[in-house]
C-alpha positions, -999 to 999 in steps of 0.1 A, spaced: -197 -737 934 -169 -752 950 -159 -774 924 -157 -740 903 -135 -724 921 -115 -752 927 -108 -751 886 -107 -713 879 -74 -712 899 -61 -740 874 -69 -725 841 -57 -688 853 -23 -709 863 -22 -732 827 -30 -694 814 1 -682 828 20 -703 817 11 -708 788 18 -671 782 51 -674 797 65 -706 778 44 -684 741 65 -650 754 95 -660 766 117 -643 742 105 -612 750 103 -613 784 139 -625 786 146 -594 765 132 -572 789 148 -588 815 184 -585 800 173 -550 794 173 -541 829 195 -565 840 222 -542 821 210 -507 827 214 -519 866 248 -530 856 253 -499 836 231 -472 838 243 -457 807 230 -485 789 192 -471 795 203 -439 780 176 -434 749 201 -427 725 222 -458 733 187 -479 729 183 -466 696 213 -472 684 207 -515 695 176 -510 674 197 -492 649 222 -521 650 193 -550 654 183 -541 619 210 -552 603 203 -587 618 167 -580 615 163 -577 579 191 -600 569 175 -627 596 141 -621 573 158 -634 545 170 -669 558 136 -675 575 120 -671 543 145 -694 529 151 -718 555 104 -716 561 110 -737 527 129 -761 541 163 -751 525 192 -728 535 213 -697 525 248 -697 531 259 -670 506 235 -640 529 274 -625 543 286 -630 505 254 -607 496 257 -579 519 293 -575 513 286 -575 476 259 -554 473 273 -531 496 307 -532 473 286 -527 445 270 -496 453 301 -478 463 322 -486 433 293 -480 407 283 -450 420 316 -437 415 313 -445 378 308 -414 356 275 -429 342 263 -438 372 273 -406 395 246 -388 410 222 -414 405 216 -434 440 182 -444 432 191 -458 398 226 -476 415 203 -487 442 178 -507 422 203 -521 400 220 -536 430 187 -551 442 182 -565 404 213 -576 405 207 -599 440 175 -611 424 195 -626 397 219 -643 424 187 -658 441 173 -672 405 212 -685 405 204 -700 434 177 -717 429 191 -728 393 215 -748 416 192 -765 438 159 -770 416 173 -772 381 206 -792 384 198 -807 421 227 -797 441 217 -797 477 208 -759 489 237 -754 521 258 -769 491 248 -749 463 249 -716 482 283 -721 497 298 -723 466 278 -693 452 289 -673 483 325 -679 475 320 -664 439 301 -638 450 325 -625 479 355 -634 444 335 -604 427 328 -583 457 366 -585 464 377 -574 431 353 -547 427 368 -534 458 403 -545 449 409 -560 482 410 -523 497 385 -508 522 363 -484 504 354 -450 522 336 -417 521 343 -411 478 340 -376 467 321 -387 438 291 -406 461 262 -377 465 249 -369 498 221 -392 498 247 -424 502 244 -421 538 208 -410 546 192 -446 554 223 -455 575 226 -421 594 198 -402 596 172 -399 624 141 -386 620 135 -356 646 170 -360 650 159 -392 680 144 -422 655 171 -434 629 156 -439 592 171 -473 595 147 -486 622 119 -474 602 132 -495 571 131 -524 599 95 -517 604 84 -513 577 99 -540 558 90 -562 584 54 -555 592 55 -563 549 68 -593 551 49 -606 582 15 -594 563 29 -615 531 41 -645 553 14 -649 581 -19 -635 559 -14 -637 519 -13 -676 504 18 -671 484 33 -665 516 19 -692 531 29 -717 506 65 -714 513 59 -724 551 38 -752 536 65 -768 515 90 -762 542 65 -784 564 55 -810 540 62 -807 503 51 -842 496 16 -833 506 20 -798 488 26 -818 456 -10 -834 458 -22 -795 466 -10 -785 433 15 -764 450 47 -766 434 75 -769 460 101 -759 429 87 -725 429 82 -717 462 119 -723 470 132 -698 439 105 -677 455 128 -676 491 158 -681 474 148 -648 456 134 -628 491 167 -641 511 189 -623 480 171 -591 481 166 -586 516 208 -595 523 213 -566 495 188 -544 515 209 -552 549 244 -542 523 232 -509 513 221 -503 544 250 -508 563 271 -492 535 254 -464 544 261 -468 582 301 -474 574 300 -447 549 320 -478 524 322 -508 522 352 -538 528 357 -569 519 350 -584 555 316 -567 558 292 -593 561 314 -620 573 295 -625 603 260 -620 592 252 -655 587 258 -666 621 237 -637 635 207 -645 609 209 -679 619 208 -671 657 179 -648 653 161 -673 630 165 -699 660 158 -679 691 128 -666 670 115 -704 660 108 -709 695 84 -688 702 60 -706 676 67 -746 689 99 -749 662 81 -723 636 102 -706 614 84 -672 622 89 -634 609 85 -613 642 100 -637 661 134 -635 640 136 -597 644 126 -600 686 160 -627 682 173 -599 660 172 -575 687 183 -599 715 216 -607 701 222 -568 695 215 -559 731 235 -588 750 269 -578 723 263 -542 733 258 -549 766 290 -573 774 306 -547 754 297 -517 777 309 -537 805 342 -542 794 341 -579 785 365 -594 763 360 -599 729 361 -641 739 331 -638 763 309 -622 737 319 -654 711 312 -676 740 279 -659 746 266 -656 712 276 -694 709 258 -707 736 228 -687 724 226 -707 689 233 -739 709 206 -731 730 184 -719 708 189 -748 683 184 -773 712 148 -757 723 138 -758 685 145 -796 680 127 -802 711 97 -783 704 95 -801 671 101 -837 687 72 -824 706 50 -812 681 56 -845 660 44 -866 689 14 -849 693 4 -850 657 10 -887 659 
């Protein structure tokens, strides 16, 4: 009996802990949470917490795209070029005779359209062999080229011709308290961690992100699974455009010039909560992080060069934890 006892107090501690090293993330979250509503008590107002999650979408969805991407061992740099086009795209077409009236119709051929830059894509890297960060760089700058003429280097707002609907998934809230665009979050996320985490096309991406030498001899094609995230990272940055279109009520050519450092951010805070993982929920739990610390150093009056600081020290940070959990990981396989 007493040797018993003397180990129950041991596993509920290594339980702990391991909880708290698995959970982290969100308990950090929570933390910073009341952390600044102490600071700020207008920071636990509902309405201002909606509107993080609101914001964290944006970073959510777009963050969904480069783990799907980067899960098969390759990179996106052209997701800012892809919201800023798409976003262009539906506010000049829709202002198109042919196409007036007719969101839906603009809205899928936007989303055709970004499947069509991911196949580019992957042209690039699988076809002709040009390294992916390489590949996609280049393919961002022609992609902002076209975004910028469509828009003709001018910020595009509220057009007389756009129908009412334009701004309904950016500003609308259900019961007048949940906004439509934290639903798309939910939704679209709860799909992809179903495809990513429980359906074997999904997993096959992870698995040649892992080890595409050994998917080769599985009869997995690595080729295909990286069109196959090349393809989910392009749709999903023009889901995050029309969506925040629809916030902005227009589009300018700057619009998603800072989404690939947020995806990335997200995509590393979220790796860690899986030993290094590339990892769905834990990119939108980054997602969400990043949103509340810029609103709150914005509600306390910070200046502009402590939020850089502090999202920069979050990569660095998070980026560090990830290559040692992976050191880690490797030595314990071996």
């Amino acid at each position: 009996m007493m040797i018993i006892n003397k180990i129950k107090p041991e596993k509920s501690k290594s339980k702990i802990t391991a909880n708290l090293s698995r959970f982290w993330l969100l308990y950090f979250t929570i933390l910073l949470i009341i952390i600044f509503g102490i600071l700020k008590p207008a920071f636990f107002v509902p309405r201002n917490l909606l509107n993080i999650l609101s914001s964290a979408c944006l970073t959510g969805l777009a963050g969904m795209g480069i783990t799907c991407i980067s899960a098969a061992g390759e990179i996106d740099f052209s997701i800012g070029a892809q919201v800023t086009f798409s976003a262009a795209m539906m506010g000049v077409v829709l202002k198109l005779p042919l196409f007036q009236g007719k969101y839906i119709l603009v809205l899928l051929l936007t989303l055709a359209a970004m499947v069509v830059f991911g196949l580019i894509n992957s042209f690039l890297h699988n076809k002709i062999g040009i390294p992916a960060f390489i590949a996609t760089m280049g393919s961002s700058y022609v992609l902002q080229g076209i975004a910028k003429n469509l828009l003709e280097m001018k910020t595009l707002r509220a057009d007389p011709a756009w129908p009412d609907c334009f701004t309904f998934l950016g500003q609308t809230y259900v019961g007048g308290i949940v906004p439509i665009s934290l639903i798309i979050l939910v939704v679209v996320g709860a799909a992809m961690y179903f495809y990513t985490e429980y359906t074997c096309s999904g997993r096959y991406i992870f698995a040649v992100g892992v080890n595409a030498n050994a998917c080769k001899y599985l009869g997995i094609d690595s080729k295909i699974q990286k069109r196959k995230g090349f393809i989910l990272c392009a749709v999903l940055g023009g889901v995050t455009g029309i969506l925040m279109g629809s916030m902005q009520n227009g589009a300018t050519i700057t619009l998603g010039d800072d989404m690939l450092f947020q995806a990335l951010t997200a995509l590393m805070l979220g790796a860690t909560l899986k030993k290094g993982v590339y990892n769905v929920a834990g990119t939108i739990l980054g997602a969400v992080l990043i949103t509340i610390i810029t609103f709150g150093v914005t509600m306390l009056g910070a200046p502009p060069y402590v939020r850089d600081f502090t999202k920069g020290g979050i990569l660095v940070i998070s980026v560090t934890l990830v290559t040692i959990l992976r050191s880690r990981s490797v030595k314990s396989v071996n």
